[in-house]
PDB file with SEQRES, HELIX, SHEET and CRYST1 records, atoms N, CA, C and O in Angstrom:
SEQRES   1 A   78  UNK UNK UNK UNK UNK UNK UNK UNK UNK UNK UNK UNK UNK          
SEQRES   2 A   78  UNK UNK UNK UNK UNK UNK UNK UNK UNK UNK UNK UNK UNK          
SEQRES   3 A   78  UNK UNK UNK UNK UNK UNK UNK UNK UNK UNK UNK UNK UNK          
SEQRES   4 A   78  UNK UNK UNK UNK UNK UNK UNK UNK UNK UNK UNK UNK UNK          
SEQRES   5 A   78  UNK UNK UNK UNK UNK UNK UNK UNK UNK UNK UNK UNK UNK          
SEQRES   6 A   78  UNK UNK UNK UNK UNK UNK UNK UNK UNK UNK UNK UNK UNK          
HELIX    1 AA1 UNK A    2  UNK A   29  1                                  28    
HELIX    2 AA2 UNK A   31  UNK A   41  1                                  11    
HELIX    3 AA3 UNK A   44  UNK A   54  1                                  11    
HELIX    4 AA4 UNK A   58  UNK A   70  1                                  13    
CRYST1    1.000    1.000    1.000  90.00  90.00  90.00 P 1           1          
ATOM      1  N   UNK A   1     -20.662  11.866   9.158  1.00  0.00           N  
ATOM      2  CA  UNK A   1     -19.839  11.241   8.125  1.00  0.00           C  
ATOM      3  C   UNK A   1     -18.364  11.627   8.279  1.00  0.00           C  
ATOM      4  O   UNK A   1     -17.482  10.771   8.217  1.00  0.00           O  
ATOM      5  N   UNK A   2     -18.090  13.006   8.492  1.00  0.00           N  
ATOM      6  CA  UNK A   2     -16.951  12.863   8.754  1.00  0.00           C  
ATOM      7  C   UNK A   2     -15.861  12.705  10.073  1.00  0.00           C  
ATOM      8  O   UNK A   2     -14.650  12.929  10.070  1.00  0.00           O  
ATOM      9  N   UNK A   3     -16.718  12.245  11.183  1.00  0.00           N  
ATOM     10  CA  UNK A   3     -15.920  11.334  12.449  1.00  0.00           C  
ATOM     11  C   UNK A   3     -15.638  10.280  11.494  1.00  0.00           C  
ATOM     12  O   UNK A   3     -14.468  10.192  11.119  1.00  0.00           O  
ATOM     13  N   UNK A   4     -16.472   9.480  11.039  1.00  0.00           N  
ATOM     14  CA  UNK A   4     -16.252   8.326  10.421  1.00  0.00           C  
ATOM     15  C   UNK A   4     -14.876   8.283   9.291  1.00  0.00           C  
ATOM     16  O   UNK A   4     -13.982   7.494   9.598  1.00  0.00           O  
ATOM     17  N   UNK A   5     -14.793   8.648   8.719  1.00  0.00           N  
ATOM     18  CA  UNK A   5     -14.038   9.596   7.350  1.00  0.00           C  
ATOM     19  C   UNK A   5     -12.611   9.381   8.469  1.00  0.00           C  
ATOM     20  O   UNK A   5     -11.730   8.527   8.366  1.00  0.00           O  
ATOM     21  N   UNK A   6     -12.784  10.732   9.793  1.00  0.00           N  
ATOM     22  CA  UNK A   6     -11.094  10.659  10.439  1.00  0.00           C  
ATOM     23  C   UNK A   6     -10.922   9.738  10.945  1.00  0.00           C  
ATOM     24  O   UNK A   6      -9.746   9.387  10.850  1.00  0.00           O  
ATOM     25  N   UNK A   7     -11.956   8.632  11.872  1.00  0.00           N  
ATOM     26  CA  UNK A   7     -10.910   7.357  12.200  1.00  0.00           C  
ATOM     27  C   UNK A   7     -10.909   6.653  11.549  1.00  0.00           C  
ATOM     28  O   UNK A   7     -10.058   5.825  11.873  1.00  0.00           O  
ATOM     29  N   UNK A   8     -11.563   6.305  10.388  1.00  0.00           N  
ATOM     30  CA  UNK A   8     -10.759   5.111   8.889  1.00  0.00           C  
ATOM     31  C   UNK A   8      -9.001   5.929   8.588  1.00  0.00           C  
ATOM     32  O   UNK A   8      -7.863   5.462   8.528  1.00  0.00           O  
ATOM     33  N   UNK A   9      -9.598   7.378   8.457  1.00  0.00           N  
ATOM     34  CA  UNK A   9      -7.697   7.686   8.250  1.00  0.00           C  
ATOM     35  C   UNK A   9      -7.260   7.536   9.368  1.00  0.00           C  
ATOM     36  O   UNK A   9      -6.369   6.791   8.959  1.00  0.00           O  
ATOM     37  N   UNK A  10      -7.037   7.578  10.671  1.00  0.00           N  
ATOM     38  CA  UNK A  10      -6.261   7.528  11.624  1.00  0.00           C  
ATOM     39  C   UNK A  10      -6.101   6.269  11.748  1.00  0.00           C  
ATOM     40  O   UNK A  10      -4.905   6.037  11.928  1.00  0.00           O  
ATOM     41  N   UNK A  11      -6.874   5.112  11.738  1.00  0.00           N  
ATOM     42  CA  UNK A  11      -6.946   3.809  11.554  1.00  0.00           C  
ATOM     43  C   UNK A  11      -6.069   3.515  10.613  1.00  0.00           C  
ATOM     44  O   UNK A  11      -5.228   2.701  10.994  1.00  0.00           O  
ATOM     45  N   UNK A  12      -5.896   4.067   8.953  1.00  0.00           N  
ATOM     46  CA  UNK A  12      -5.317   3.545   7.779  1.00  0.00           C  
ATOM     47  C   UNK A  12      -3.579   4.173   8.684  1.00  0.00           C  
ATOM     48  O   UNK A  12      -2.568   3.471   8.703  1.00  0.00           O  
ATOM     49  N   UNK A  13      -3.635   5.076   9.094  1.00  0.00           N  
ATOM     50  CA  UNK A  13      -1.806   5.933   9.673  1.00  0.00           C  
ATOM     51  C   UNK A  13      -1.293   5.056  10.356  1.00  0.00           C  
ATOM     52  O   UNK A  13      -0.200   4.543  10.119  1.00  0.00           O  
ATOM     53  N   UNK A  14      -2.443   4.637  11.801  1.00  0.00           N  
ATOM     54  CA  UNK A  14      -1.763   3.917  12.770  1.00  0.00           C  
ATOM     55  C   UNK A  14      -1.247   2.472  11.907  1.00  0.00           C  
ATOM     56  O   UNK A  14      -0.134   2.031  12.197  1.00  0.00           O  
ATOM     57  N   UNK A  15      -1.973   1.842  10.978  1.00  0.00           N  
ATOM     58  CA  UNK A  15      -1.531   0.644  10.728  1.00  0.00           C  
ATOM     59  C   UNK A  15      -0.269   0.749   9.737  1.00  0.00           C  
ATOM     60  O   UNK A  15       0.616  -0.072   9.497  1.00  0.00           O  
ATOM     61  N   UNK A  16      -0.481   1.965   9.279  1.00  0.00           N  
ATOM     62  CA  UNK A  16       1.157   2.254   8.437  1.00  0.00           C  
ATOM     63  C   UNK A  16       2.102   2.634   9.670  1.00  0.00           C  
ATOM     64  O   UNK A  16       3.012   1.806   9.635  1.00  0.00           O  
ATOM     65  N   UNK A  17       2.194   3.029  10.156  1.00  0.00           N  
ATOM     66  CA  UNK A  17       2.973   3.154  11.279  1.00  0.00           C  
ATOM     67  C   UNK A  17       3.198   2.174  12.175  1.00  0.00           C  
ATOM     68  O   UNK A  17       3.954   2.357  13.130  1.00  0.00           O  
ATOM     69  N   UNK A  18       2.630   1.145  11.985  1.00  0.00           N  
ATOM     70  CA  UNK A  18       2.992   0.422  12.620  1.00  0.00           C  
ATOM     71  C   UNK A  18       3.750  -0.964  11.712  1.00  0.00           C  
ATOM     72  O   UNK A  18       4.441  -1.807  12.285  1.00  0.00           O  
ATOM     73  N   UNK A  19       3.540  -0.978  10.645  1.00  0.00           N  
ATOM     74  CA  UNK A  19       4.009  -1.834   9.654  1.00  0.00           C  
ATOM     75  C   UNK A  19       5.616  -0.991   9.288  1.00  0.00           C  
ATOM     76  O   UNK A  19       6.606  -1.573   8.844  1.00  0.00           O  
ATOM     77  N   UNK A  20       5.538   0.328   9.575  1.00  0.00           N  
ATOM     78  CA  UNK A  20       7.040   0.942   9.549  1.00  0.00           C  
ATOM     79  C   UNK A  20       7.798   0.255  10.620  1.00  0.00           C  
ATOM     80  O   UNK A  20       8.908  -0.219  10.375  1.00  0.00           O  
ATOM     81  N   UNK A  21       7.276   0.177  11.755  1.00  0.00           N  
ATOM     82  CA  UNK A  21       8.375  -0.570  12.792  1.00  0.00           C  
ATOM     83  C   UNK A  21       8.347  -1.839  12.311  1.00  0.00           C  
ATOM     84  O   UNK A  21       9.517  -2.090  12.021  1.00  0.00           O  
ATOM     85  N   UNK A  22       7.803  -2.593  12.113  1.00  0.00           N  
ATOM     86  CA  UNK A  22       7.557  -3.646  11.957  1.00  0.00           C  
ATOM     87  C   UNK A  22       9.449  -3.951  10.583  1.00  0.00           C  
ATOM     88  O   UNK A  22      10.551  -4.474  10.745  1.00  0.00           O  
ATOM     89  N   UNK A  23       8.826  -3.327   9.575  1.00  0.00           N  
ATOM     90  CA  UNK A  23       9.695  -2.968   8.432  1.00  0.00           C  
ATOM     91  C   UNK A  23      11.341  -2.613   8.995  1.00  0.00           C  
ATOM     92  O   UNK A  23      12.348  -3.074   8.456  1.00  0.00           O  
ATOM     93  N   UNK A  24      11.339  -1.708  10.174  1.00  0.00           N  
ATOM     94  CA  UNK A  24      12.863  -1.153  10.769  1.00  0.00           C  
ATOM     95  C   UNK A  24      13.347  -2.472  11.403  1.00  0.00           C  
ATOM     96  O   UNK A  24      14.564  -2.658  11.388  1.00  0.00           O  
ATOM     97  N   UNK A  25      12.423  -3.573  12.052  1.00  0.00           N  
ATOM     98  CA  UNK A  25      12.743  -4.458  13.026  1.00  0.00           C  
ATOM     99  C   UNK A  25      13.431  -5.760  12.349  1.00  0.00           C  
ATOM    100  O   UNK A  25      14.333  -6.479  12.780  1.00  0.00           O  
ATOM    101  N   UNK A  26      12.636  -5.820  11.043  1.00  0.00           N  
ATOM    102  CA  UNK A  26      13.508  -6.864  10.005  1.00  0.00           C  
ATOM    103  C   UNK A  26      14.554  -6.179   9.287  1.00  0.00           C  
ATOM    104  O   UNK A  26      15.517  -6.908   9.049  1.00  0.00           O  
ATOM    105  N   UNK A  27      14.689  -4.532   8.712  1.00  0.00           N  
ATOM    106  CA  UNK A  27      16.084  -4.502   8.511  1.00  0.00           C  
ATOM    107  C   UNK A  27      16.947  -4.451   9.427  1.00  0.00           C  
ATOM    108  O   UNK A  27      18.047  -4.107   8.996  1.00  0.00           O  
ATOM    109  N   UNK A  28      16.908  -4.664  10.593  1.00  0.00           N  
ATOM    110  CA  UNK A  28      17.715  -4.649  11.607  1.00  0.00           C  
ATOM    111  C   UNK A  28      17.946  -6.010  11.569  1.00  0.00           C  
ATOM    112  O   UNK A  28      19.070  -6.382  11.234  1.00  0.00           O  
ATOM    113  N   UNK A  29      17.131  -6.795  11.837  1.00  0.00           N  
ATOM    114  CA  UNK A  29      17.373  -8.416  11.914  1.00  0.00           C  
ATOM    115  C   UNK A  29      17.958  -8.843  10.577  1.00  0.00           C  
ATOM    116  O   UNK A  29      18.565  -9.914  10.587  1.00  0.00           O  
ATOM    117  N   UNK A  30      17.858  -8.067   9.230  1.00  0.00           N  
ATOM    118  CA  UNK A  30      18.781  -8.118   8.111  1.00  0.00           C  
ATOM    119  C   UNK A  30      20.373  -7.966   8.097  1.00  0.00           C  
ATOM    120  O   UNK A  30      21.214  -8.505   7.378  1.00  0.00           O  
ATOM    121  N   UNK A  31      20.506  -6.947   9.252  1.00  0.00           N  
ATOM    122  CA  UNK A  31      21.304  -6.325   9.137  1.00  0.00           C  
ATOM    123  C   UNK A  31      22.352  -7.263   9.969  1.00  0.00           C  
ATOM    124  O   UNK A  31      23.506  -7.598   9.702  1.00  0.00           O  
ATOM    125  N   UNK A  32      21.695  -7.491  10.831  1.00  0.00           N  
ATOM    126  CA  UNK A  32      22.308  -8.671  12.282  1.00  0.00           C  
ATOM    127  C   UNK A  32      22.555 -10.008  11.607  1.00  0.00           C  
ATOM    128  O   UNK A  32      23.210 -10.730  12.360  1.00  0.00           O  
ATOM    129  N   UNK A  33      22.259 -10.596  10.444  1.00  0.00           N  
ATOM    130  CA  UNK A  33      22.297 -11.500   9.869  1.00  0.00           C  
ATOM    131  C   UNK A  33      23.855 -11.710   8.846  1.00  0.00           C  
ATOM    132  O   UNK A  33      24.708 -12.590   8.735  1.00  0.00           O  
ATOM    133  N   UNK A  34      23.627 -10.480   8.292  1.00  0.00           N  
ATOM    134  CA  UNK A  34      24.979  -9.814   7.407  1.00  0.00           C  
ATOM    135  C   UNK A  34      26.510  -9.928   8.059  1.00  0.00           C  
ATOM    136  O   UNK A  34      27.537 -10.493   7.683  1.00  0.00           O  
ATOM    137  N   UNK A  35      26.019  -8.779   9.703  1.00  0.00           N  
ATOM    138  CA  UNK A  35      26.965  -8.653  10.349  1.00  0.00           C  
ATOM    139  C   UNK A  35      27.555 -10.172  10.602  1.00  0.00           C  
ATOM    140  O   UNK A  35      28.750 -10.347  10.364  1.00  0.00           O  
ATOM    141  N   UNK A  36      26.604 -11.489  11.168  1.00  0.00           N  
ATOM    142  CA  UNK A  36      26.943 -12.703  11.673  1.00  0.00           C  
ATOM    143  C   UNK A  36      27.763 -13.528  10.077  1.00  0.00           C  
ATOM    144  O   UNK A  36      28.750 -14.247   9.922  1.00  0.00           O  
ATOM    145  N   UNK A  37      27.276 -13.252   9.640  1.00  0.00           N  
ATOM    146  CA  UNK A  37      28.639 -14.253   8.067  1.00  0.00           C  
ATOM    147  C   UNK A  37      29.339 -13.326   8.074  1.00  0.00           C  
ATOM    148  O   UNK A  37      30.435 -13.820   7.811  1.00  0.00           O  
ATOM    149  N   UNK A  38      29.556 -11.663   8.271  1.00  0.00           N  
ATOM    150  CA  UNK A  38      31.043 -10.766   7.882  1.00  0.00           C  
ATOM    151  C   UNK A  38      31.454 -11.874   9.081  1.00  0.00           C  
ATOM    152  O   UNK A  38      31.937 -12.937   8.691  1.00  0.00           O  
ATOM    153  N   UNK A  39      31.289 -11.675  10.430  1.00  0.00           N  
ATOM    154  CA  UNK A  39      32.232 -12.441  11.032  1.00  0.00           C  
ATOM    155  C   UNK A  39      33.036 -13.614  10.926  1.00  0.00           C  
ATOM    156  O   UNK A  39      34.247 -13.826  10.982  1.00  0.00           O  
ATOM    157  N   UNK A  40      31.963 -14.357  10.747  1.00  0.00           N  
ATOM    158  CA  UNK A  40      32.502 -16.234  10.060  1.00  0.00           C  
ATOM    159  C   UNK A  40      33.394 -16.152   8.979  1.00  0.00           C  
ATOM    160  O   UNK A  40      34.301 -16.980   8.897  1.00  0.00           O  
ATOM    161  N   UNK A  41      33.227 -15.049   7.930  1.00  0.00           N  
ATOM    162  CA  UNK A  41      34.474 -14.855   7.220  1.00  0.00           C  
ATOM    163  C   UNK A  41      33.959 -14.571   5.527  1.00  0.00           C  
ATOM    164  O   UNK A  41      34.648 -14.363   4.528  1.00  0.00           O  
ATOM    165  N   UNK A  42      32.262 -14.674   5.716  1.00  0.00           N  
ATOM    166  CA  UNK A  42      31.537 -14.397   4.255  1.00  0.00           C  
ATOM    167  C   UNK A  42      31.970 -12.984   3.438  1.00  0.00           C  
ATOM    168  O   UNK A  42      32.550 -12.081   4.041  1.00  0.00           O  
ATOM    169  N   UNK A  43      31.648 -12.889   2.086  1.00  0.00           N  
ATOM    170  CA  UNK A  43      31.615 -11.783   1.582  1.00  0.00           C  
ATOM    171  C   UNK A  43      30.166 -11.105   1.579  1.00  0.00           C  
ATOM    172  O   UNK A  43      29.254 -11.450   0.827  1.00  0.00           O  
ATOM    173  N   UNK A  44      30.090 -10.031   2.585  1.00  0.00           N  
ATOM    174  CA  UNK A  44      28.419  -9.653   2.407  1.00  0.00           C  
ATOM    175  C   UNK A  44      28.522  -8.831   0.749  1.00  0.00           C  
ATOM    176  O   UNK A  44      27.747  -9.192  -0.137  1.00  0.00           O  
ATOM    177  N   UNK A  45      29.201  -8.103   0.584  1.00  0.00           N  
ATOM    178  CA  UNK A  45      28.573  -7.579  -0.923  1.00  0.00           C  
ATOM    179  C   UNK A  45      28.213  -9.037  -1.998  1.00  0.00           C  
ATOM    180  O   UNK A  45      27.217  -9.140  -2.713  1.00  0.00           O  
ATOM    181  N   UNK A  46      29.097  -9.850  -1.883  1.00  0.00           N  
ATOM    182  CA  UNK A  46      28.584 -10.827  -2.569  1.00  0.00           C  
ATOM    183  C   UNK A  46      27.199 -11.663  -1.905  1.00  0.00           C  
ATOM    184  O   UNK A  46      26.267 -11.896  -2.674  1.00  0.00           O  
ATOM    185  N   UNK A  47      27.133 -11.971  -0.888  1.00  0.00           N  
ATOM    186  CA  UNK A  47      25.762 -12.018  -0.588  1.00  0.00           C  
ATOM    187  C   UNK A  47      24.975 -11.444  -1.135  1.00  0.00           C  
ATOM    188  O   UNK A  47      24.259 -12.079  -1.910  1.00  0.00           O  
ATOM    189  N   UNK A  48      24.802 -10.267  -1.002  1.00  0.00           N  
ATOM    190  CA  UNK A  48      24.024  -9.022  -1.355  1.00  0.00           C  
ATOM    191  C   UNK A  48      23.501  -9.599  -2.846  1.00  0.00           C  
ATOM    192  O   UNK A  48      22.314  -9.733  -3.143  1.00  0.00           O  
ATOM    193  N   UNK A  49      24.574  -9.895  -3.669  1.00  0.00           N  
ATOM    194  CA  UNK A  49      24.471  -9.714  -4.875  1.00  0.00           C  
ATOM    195  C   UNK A  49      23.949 -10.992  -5.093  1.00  0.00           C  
ATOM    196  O   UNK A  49      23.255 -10.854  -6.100  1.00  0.00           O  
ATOM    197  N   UNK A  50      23.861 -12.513  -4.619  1.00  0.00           N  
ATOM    198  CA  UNK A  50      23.018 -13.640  -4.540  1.00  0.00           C  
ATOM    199  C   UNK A  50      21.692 -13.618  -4.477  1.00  0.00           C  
ATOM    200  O   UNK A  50      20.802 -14.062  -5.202  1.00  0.00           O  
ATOM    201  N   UNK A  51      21.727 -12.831  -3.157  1.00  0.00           N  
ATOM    202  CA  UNK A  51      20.132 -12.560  -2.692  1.00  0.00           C  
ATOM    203  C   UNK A  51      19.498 -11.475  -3.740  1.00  0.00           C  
ATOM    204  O   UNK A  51      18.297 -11.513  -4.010  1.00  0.00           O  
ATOM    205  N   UNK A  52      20.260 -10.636  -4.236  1.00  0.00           N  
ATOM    206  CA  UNK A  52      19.212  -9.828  -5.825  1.00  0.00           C  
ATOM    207  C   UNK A  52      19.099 -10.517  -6.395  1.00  0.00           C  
ATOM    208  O   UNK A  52      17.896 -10.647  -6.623  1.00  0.00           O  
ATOM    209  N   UNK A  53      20.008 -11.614  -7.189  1.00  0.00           N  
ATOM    210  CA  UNK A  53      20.401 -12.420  -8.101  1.00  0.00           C  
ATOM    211  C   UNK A  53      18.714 -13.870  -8.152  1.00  0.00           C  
ATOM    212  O   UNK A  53      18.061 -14.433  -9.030  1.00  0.00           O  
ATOM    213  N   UNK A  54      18.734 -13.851  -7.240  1.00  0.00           N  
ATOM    214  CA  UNK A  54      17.400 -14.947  -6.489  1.00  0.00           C  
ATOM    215  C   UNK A  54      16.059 -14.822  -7.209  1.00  0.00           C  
ATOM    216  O   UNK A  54      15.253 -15.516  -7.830  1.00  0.00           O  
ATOM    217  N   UNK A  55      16.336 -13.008  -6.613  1.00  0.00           N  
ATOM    218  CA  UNK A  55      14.701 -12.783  -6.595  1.00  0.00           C  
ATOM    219  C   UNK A  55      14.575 -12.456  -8.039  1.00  0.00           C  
ATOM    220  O   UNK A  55      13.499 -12.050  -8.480  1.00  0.00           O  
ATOM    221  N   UNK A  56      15.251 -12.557  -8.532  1.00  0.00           N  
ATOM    222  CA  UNK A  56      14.873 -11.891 -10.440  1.00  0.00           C  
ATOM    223  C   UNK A  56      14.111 -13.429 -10.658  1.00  0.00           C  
ATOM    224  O   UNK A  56      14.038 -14.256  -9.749  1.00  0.00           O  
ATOM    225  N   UNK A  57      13.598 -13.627 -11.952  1.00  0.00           N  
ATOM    226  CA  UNK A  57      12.721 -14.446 -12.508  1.00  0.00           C  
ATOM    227  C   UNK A  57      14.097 -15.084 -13.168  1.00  0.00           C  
ATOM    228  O   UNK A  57      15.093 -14.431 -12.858  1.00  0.00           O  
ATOM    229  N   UNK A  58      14.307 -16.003 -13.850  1.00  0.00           N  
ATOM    230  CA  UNK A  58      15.383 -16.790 -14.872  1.00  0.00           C  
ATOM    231  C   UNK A  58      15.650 -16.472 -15.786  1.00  0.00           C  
ATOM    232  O   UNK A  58      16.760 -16.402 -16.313  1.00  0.00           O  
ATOM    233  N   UNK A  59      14.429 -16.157 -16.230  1.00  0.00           N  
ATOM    234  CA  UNK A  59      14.600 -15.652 -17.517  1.00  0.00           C  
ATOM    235  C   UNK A  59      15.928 -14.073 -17.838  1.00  0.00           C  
ATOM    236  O   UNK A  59      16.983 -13.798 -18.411  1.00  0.00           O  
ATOM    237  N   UNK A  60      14.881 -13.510 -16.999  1.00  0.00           N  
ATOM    238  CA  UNK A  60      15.451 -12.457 -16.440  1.00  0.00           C  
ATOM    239  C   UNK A  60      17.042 -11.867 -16.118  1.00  0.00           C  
ATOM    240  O   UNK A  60      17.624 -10.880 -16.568  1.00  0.00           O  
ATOM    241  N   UNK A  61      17.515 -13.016 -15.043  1.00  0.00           N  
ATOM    242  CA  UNK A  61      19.012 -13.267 -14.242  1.00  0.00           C  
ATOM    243  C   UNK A  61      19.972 -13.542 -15.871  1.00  0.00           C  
ATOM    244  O   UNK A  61      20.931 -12.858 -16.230  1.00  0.00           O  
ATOM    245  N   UNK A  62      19.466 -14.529 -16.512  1.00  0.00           N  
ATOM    246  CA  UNK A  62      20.176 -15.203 -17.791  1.00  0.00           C  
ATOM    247  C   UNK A  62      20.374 -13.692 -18.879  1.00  0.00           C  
ATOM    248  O   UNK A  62      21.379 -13.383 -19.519  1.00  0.00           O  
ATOM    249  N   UNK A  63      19.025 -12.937 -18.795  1.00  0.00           N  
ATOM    250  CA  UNK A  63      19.309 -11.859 -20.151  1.00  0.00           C  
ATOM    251  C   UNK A  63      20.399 -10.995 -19.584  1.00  0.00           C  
ATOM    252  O   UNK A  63      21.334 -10.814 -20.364  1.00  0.00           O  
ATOM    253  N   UNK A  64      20.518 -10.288 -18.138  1.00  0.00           N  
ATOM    254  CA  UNK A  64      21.664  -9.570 -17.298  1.00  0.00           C  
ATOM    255  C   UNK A  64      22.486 -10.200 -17.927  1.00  0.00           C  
ATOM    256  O   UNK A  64      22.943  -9.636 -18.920  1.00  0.00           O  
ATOM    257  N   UNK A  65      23.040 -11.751 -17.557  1.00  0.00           N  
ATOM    258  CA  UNK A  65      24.310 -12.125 -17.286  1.00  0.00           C  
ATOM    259  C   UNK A  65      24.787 -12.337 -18.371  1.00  0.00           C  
ATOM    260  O   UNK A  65      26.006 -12.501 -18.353  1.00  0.00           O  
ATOM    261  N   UNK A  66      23.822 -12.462 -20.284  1.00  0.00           N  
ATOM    262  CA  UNK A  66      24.348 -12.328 -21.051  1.00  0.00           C  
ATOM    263  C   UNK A  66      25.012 -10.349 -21.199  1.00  0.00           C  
ATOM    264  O   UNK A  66      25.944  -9.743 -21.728  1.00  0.00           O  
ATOM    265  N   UNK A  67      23.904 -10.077 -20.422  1.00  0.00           N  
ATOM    266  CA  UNK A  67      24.689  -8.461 -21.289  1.00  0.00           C  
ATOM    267  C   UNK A  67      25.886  -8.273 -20.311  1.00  0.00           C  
ATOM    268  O   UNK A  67      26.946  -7.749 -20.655  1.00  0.00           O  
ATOM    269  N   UNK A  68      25.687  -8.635 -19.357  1.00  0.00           N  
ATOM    270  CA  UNK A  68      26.932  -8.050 -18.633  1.00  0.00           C  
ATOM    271  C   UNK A  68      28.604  -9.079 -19.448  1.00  0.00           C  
ATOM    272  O   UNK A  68      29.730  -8.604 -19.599  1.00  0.00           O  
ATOM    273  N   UNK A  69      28.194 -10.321 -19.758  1.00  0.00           N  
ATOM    274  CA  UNK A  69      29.617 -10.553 -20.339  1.00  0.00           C  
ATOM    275  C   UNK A  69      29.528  -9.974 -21.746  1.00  0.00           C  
ATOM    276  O   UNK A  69      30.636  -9.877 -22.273  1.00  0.00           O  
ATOM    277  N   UNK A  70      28.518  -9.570 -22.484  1.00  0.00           N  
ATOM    278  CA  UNK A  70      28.974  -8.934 -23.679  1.00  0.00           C  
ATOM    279  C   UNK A  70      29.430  -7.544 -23.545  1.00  0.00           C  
ATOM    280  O   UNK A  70      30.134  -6.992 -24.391  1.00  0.00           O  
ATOM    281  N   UNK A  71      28.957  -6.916 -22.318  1.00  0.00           N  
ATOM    282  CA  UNK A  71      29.871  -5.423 -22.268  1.00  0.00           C  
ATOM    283  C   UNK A  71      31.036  -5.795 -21.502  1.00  0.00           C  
ATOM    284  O   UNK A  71      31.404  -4.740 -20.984  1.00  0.00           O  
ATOM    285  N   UNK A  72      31.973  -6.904 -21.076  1.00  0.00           N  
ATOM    286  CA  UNK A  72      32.564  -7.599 -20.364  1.00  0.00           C  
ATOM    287  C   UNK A  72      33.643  -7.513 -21.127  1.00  0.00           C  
ATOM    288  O   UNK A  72      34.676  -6.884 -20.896  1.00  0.00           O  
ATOM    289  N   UNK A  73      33.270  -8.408 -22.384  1.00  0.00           N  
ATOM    290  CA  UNK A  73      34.044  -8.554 -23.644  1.00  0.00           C  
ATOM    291  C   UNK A  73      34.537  -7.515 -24.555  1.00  0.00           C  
ATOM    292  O   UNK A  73      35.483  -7.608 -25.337  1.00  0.00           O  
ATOM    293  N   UNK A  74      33.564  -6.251 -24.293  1.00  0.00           N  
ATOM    294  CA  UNK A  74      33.289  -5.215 -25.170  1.00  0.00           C  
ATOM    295  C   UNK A  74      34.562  -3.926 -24.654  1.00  0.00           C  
ATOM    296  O   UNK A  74      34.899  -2.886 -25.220  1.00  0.00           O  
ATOM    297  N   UNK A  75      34.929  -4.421 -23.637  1.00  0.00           N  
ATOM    298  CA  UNK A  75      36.307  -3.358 -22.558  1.00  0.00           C  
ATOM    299  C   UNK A  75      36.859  -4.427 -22.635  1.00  0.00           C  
ATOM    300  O   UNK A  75      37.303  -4.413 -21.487  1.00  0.00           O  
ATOM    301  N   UNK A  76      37.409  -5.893 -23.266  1.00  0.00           N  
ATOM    302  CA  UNK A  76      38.695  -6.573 -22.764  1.00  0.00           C  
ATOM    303  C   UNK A  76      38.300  -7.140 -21.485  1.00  0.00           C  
ATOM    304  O   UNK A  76      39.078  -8.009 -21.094  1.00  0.00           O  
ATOM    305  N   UNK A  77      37.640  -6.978 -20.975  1.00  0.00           N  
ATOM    306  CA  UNK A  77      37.585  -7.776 -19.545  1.00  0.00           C  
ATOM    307  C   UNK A  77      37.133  -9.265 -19.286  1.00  0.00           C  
ATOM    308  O   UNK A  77      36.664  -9.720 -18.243  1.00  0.00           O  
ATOM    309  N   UNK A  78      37.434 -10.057 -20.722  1.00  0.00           N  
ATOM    310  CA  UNK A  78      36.620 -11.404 -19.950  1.00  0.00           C  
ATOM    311  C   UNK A  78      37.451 -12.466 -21.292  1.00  0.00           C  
ATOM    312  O   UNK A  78      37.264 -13.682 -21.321  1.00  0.00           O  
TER     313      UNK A  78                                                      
END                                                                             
């Protein structure tokens, strides 16, 4: 029982370890993506902030963007 037991875990490591490269190879290809619009002349922090902006639900994006202009308003800033 327990050969069995160490290669399910060595089995469960190798496949995390291998989903880690996997994981380094798209932030790299993230990263190479970023670099290609800084060049063309994009704003990556504003990117950045689209692509968070996306993945929230609507509901969600709308309750932020009310609080952020009411603390906006709340310093003079808007």
């Amino acid at each position: 029982m327990a050969e069995a037991t160490d290669d399910r875990l060595r089995l469960l490591i190798e496949r995390i370890e291998r989903l880690e490269e996997e994981k380094k190879g798209i932030a790299d290809d993230i990263r190479d993506v970023y670099a290609e619009a800084k060049a063309v002349g994009y704003d990556t922090k504003i990117m950045r902030q689209i692509v968070r902006l996306r993945k929230m639900k609507p509901d969600d994006r709308s309750e932020q963007e009310t609080l952020l202009d009411t603390y906006k308003a709340a310093l003079g800033m808007g």
